[in-house]
LOBALUM-370085 format. One record per atom (N, C-alpha, C, CB): x, y, z. Coordinates in steps of 0.1 Angstrom, whole numbers, padded with zeros to 4 digits, always signed. Glycine has a CB too. Layout:
BEGIN
XYZ ...
END
This chain:
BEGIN
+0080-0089-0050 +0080-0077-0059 +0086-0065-0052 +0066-0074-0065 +0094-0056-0059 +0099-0048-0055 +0088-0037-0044 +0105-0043-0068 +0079-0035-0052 +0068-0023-0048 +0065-0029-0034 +0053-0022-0058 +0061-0040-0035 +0055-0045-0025 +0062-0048-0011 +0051-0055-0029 +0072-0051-0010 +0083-0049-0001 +0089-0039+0001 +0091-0054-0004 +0085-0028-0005 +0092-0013+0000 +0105-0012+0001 +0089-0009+0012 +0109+0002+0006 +0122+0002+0003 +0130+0003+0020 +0125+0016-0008 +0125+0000+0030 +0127+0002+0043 +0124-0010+0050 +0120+0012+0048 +0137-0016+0063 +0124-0029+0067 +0124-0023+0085 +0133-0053+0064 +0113-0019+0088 +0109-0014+0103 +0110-0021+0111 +0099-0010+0106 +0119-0018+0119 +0128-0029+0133 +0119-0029+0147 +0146-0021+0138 +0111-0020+0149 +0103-0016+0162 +0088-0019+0157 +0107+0001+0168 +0082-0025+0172 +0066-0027+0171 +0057-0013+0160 +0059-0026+0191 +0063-0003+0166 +0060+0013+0164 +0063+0013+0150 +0070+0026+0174 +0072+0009+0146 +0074+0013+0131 +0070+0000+0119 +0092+0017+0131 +0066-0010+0127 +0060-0022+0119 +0045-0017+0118 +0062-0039+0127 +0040-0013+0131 +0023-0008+0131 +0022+0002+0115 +0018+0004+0149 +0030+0013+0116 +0029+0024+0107 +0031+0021+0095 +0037+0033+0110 +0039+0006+0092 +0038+0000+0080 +0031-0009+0074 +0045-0002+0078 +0023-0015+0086 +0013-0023+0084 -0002-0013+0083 +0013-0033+0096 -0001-0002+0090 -0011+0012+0088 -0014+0017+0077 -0006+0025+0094 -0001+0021+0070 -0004+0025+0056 -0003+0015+0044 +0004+0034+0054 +0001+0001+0047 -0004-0010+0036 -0021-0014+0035 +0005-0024+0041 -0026-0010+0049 -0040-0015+0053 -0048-0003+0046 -0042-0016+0071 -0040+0011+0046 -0051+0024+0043 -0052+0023+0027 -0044+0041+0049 -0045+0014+0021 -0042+0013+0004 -0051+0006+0006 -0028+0008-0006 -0050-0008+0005 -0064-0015+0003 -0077-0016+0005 -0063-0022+0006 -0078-0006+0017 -0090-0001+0021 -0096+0005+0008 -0088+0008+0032 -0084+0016+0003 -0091+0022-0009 -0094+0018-0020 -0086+0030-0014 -0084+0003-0023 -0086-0001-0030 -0102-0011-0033 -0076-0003-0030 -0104-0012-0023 -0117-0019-0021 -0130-0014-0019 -0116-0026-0013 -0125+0004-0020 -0140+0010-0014 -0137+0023-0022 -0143+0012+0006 -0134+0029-0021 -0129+0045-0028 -0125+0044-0043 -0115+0051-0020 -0117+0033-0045 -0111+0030-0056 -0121+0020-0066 -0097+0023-0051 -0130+0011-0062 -0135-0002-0068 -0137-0002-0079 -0146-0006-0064 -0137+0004-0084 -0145+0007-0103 -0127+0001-0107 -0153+0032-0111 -0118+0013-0101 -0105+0007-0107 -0107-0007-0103 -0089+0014-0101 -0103-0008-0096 -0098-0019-0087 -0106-0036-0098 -0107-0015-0065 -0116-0030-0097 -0128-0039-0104 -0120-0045-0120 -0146-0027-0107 -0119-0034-0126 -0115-0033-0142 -0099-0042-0138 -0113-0012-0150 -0089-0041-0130 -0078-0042-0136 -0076-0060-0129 -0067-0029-0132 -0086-0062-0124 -0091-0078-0118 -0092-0087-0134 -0110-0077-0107 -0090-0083-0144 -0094-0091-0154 -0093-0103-0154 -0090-0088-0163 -0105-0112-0155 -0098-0125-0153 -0095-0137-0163 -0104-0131-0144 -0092-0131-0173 -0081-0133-0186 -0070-0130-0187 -0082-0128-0196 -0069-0122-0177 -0053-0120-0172 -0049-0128-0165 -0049-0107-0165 -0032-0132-0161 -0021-0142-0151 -0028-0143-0138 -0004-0136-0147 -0024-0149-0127 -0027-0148-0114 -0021-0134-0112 -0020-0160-0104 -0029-0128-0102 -0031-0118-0100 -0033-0113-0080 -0042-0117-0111 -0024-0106-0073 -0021-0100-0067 -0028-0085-0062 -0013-0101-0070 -0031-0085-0051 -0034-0070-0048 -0026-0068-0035 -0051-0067-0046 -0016-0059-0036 -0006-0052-0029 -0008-0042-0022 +0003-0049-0036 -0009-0041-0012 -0010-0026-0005 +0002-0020+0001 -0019-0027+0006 +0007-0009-0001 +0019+0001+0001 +0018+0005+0011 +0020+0011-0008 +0032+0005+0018 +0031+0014+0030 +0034+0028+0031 +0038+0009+0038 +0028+0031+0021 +0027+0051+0016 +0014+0054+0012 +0038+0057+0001 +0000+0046+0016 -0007+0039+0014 -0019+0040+0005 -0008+0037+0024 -0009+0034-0007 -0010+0031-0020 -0018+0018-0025 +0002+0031-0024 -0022+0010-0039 -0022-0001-0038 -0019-0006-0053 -0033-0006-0031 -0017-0016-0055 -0018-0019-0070 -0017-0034-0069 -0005-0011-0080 -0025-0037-0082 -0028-0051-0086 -0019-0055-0096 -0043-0053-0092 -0012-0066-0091 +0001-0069-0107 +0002-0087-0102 +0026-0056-0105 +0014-0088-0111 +0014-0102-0102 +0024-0106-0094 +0013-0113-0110 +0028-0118-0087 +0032-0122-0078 +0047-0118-0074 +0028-0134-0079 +0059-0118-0070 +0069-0113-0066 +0075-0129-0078 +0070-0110-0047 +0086-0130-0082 +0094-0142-0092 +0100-0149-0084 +0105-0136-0104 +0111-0140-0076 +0120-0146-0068 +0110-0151-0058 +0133-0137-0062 +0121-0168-0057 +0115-0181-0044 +0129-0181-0039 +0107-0202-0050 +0126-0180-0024 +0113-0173-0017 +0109-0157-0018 +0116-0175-0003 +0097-0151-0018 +0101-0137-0020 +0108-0132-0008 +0090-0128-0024 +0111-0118-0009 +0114-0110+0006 +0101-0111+0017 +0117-0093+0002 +0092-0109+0010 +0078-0107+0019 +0065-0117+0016 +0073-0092+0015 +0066-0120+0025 +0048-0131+0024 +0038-0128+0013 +0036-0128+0038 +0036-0136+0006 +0030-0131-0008 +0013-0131-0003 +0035-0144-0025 +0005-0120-0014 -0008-0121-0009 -0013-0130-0016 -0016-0110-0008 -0034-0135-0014 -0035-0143-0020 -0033-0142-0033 -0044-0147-0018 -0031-0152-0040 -0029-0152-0056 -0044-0158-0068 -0013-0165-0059 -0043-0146-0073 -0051-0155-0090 -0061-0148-0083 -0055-0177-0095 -0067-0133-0075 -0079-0129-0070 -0089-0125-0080 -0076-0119-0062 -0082-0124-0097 -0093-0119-0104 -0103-0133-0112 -0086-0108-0116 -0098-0141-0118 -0104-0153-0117 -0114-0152-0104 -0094-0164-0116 -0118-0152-0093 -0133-0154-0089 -0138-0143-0097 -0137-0154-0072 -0133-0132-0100 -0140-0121-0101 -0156-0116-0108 -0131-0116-0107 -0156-0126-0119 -0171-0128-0124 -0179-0139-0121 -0171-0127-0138 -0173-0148-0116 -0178-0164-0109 -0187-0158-0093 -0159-0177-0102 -0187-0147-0089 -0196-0141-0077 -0199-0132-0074 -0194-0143-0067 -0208-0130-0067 -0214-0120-0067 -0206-0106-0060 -0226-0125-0061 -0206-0093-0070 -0196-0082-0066 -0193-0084-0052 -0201-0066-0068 -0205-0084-0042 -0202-0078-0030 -0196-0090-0019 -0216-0071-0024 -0196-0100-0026 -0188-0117-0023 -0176-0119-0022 -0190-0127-0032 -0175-0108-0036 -0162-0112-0039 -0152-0101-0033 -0160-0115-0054 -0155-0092-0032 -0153-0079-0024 -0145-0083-0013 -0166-0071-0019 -0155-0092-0003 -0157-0094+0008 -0142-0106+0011 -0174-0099+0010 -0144-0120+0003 -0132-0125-0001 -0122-0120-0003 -0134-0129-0008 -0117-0107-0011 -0102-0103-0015 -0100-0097+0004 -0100-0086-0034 -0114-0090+0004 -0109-0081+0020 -0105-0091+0033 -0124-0071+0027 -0107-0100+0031 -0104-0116+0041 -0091-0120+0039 -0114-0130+0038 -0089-0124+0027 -0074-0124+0020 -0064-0114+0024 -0074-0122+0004 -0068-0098+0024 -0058-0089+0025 -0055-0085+0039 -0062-0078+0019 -0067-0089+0046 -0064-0090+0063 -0050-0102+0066 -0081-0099+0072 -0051-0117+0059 -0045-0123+0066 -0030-0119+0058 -0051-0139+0066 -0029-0113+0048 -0020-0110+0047 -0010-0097+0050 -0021-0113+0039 -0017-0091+0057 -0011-0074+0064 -0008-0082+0077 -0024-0056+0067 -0014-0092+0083 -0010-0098+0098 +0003-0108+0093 -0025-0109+0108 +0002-0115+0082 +0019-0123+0076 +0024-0113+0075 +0021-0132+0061 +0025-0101+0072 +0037-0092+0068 +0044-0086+0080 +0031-0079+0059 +0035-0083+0086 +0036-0074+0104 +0041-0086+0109 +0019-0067+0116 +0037-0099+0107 +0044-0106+0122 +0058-0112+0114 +0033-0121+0132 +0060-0113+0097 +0073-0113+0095 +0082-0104+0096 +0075-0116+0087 +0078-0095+0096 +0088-0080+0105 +0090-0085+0119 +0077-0063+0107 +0080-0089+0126 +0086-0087+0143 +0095-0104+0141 +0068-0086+0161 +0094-0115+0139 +0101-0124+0134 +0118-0125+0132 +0095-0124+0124 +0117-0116+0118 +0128-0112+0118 +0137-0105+0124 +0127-0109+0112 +0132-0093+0133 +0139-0086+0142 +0138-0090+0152 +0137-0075+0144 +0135-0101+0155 +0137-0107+0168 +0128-0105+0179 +0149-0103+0173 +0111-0098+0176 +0107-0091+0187 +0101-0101+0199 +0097-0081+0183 +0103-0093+0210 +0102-0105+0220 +0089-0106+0226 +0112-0103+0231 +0081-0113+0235 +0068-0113+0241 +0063-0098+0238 +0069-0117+0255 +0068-0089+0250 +0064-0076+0247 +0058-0069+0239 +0070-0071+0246 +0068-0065+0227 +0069-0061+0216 +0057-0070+0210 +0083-0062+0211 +0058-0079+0206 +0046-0089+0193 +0033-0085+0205 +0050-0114+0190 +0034-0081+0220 +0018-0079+0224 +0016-0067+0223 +0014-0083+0238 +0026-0058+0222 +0021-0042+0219 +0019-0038+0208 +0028-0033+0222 +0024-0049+0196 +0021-0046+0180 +0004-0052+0178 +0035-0056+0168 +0004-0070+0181 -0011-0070+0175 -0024-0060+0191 -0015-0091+0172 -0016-0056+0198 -0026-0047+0204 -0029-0027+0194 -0019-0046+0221 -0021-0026+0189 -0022-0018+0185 -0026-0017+0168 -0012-0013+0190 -0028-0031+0165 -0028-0039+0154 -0048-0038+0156 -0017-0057+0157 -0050-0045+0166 -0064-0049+0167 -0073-0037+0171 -0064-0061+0178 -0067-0024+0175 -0073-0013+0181 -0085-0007+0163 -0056-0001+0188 -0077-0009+0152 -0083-0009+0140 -0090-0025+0136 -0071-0004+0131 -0104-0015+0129 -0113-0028+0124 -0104-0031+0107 -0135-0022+0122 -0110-0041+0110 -0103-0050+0097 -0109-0047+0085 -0106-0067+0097 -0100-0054+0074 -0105-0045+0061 -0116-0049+0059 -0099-0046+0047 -0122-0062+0064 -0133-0068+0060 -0142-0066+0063 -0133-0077+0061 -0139-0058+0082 -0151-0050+0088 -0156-0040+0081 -0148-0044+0101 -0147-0032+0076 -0148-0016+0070 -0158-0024+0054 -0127-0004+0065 -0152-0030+0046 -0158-0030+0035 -0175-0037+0032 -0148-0037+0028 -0171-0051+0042 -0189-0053+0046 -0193-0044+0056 -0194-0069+0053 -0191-0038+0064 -0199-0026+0074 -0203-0037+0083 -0214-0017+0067 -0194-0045+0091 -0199-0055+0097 -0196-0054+0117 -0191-0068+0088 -0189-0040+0117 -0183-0041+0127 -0196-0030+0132 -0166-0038+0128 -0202-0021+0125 -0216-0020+0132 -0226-0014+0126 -0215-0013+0144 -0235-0019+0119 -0245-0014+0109 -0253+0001+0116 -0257-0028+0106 -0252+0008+0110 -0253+0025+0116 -0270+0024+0108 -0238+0041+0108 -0276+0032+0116 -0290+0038+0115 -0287+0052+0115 -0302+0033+0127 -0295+0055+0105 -0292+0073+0103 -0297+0081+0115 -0300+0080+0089 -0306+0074+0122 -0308+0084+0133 -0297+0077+0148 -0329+0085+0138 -0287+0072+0143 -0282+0071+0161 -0264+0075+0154 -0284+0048+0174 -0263+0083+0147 -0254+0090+0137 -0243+0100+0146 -0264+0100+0127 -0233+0103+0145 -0227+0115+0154 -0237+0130+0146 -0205+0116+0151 -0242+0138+0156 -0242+0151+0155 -0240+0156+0142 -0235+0156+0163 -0226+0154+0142 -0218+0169+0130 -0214+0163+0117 -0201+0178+0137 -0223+0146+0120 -0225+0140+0101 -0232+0138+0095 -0223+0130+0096 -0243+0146+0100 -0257+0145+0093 -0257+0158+0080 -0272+0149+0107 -0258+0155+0072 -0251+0163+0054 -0261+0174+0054 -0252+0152+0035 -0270+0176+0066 -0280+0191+0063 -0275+0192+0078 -0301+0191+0058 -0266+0188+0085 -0261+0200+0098 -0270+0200+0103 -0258+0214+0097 -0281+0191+0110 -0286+0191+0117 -0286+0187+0130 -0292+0188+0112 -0290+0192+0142 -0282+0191+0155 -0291+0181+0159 -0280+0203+0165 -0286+0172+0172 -0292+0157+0176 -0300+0166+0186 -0279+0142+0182 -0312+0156+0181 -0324+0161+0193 -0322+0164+0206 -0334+0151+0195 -0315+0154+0212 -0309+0151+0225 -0305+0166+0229 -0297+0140+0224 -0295+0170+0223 -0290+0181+0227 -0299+0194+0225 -0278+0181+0222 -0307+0192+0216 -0312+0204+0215 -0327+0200+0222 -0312+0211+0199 -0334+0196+0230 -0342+0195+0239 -0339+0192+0252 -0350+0187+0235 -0330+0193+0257 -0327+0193+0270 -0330+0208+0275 -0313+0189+0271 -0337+0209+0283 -0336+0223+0292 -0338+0223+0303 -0343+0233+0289 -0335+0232+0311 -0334+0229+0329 -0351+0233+0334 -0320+0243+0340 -0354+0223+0340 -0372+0219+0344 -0374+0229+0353 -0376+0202+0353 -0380+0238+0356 -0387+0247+0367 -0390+0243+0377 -0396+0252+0364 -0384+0245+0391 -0386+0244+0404 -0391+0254+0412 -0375+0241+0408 -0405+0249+0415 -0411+0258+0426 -0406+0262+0437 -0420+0253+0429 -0396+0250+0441 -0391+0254+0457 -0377+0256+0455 -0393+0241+0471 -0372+0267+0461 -0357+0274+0462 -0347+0265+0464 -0355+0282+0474 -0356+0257+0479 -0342+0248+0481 -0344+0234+0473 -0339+0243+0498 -0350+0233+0463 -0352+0219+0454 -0343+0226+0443 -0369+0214+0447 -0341+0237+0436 -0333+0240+0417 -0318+0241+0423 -0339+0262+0405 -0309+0240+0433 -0297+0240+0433 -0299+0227+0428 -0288+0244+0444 -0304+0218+0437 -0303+0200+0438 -0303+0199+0420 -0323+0189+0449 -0316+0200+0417 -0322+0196+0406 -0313+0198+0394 -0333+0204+0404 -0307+0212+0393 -0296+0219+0385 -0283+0209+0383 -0292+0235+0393 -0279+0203+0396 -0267+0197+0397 -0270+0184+0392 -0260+0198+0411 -0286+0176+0395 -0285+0166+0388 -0285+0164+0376 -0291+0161+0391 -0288+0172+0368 -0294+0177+0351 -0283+0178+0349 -0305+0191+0346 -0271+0182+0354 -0257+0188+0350 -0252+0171+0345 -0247+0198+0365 -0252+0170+0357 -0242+0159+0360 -0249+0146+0345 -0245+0151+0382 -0264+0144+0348 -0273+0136+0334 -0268+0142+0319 -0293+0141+0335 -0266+0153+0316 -0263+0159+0303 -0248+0153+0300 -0265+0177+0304 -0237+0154+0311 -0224+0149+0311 -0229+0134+0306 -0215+0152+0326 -0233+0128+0313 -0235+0112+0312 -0237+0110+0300 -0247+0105+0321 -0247+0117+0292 -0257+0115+0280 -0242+0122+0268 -0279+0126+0282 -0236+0134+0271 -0227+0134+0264 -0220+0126+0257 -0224+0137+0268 -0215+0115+0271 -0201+0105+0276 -0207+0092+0263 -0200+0097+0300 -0223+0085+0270 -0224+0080+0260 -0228+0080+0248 -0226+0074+0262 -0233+0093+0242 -0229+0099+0227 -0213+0098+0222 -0232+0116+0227 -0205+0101+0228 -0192+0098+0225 -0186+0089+0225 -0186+0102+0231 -0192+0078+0232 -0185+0063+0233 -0196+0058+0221 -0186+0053+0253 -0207+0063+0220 -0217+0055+0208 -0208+0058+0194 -0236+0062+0207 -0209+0066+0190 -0202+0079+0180 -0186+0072+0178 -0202+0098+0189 -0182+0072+0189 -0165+0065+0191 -0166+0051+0177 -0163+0054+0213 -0179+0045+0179 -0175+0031+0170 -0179+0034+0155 -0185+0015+0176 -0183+0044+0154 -0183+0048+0138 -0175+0047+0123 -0184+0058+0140 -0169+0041+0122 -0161+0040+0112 -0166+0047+0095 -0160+0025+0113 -0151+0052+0089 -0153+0055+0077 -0153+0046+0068 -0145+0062+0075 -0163+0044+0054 -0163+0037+0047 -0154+0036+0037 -0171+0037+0045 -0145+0049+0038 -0138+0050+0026 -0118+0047+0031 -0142+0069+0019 -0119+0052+0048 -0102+0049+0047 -0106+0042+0065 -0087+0069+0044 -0123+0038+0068 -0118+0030+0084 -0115+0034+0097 -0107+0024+0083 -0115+0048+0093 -0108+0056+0112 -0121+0058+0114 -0096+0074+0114 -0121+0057+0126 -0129+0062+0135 -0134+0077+0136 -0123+0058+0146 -0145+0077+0140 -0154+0089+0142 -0148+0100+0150 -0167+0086+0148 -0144+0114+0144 -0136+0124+0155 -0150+0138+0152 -0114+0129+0148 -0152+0138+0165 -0164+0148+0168 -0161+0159+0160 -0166+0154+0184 -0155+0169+0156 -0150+0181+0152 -0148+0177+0136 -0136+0185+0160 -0156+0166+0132 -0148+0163+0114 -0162+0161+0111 -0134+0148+0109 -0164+0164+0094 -0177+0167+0085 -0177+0150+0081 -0175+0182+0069 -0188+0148+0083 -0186+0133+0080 -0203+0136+0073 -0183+0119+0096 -0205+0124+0064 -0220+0129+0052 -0217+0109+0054 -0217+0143+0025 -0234+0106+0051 -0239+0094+0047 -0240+0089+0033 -0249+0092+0052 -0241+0079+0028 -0251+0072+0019 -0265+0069+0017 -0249+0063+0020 -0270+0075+0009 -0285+0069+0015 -0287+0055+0005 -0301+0081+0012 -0276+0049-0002 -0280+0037-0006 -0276+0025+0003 -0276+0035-0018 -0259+0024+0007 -0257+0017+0018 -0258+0018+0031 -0250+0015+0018 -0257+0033+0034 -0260+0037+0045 -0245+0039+0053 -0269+0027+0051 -0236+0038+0047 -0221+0041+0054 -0216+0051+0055 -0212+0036+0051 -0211+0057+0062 -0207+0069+0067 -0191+0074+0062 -0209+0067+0081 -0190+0087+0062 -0176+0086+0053 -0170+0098+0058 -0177+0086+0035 -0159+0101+0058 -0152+0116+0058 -0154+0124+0050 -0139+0117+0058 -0159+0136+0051 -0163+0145+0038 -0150+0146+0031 -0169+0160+0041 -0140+0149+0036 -0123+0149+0033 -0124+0138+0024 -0111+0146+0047 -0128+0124+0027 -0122+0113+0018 -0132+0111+0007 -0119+0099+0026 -0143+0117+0003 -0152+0115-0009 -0150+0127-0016 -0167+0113-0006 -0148+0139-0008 -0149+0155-0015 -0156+0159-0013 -0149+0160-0025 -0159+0158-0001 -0175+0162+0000 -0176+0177+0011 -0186+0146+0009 -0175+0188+0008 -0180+0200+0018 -0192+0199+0024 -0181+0214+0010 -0192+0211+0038 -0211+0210+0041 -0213+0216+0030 -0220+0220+0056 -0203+0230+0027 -0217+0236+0019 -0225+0229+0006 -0212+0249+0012 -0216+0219-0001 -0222+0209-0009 -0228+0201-0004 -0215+0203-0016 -0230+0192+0005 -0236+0186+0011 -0253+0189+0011 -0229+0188+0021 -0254+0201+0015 -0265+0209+0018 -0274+0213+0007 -0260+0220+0025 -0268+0211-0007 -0273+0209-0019 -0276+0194-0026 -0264+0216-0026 -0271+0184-0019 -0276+0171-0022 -0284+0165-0016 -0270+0163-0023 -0299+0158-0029 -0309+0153-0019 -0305+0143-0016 -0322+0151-0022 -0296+0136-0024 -0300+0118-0022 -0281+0116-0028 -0318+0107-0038 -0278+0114-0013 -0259+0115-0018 -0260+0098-0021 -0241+0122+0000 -0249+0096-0030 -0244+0080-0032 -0231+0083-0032 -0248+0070-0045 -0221+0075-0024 -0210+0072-0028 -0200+0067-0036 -0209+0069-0023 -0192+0069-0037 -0185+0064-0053 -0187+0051-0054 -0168+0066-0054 -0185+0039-0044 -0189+0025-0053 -0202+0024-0052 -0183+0010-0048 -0209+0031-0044 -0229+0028-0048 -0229+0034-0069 -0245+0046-0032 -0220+0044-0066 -0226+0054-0080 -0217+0042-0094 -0217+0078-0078 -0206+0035-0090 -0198+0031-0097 -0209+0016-0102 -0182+0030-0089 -0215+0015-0088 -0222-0002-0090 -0236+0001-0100 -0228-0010-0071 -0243+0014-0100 -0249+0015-0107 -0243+0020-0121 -0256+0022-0102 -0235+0024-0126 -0228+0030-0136 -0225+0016-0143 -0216+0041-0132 -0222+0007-0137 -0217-0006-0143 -0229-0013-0147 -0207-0015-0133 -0241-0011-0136 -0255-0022-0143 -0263-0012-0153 -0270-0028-0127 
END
């Protein structure tokens, strides 16, 4: 299909990643931000049925490309048929398995075609694999988060992590003991930083998958428990700070539908 093949074919590792980037960031939405759509246009009284992700990263459900062979590796086909045969979060889980293996057929018929050599195909699926899969992001499988081991600056009432706010330098009786003492507490607070940062590092967004950046408003779920960009739900602190009990658009959509 036209859409689905785009209008560009990217000749370099660098420029197959960025198109395999923004085909991956469509489906993401489509499976998490989007689901209520996504859900409805799965009818499965309708043809075999396709879910396409765009590399402008878009997505849309239609059906299969006509021309044999197409230009581009087709995804799975007929995904709305299971659609009422299992259970939502099954089937969810299934199209997100499907759309993985098909963003890795699309990326490696790009390097294929252009000829890319050892190199190249190891610096694409390395930069390929640096991102969790759709299937990680949509089951939450790459690491189930507890609201208390959370980054700092995503807790939706701004609350600061204990850690940091109970640390204080211990009182030394003897002169020549608080230089020592001072420099070891320094050096412990760095450490305890480092692994806050590397913990925090594996956090993923539930709505578009990137990773946790210290300096960004990130708010929870309290039904699934996944963590999100305030940017990608709409979510401000200052709103934030007015909700007791946030749900996210497919928790709020999954109740809206039962």
């Amino acid at each position: 299909m036209e859409g689905a093949a785009g209008a560009y074919n990217p000749r370099t590792a660098e420029e197959v990643f960025r198109d395999f980037r923004g085909r991956r960031a469509g489906m993401v939405k489509a499976l998490t931000t989007d689901v209520e759509k996504f859900y409805q246009l799965c009818d499965p009284e309708k043809e075999n049925l396709c879910l396409y992700g765009l590399p402008n990263e878009t997505w849309e459900v239609t059906l299969p490309a006509e021309e044999v062979p197409p230009e581009l590796p087709e995804p799975a086909l007929g995904i709305n048929f299971a659609r009422d045969g299992m259970d939502e979060k099954d089937w969810l889980a299934l199209v997100a398995v499907h759309s993985d293996a098909w963003l890795l057929a699309v990326a490696f018929y790009f390097g294929a075609r252009f000829g890319f050599d050892k190199d190249a195909r190891r610096r694409l699926f390395q930069m390929i694999n640096n991102l969790p899969t759709i299937y990680e992001v949509v089951t939450g499988s790459t690491k189930k988060q507890a609201k208390e081991k959370t980054p700092n600056s995503s807790n939706k009432n701004n609350k600061s992590s204990s850690k940091t706010q109970s640390r204080h330098p211990e009182s030394q009786t003897k002169s020549t003991k608080m230089s020592s003492a001072k420099e070891e507490e320094e050096s412990g607070e760095e450490d305890e930083e480092e692994e806050d940062e590397d913990e925090h590092g594996n956090t993923l967004c539930g709505a578009c998958g990137d990773n946790y950046a210290h300096d960004e408003f990130w708010i929870c779920c309290d039904v699934c428990e996944k963590w999100f960009h305030g940017k990608c739900v709409k979510i401000t602190p200052a709103r934030a700070e007015h909700i007791k009990q946030y749900k996210c658009p497919a928790c709020s959509n999954k109740r809206a539908r039962a």
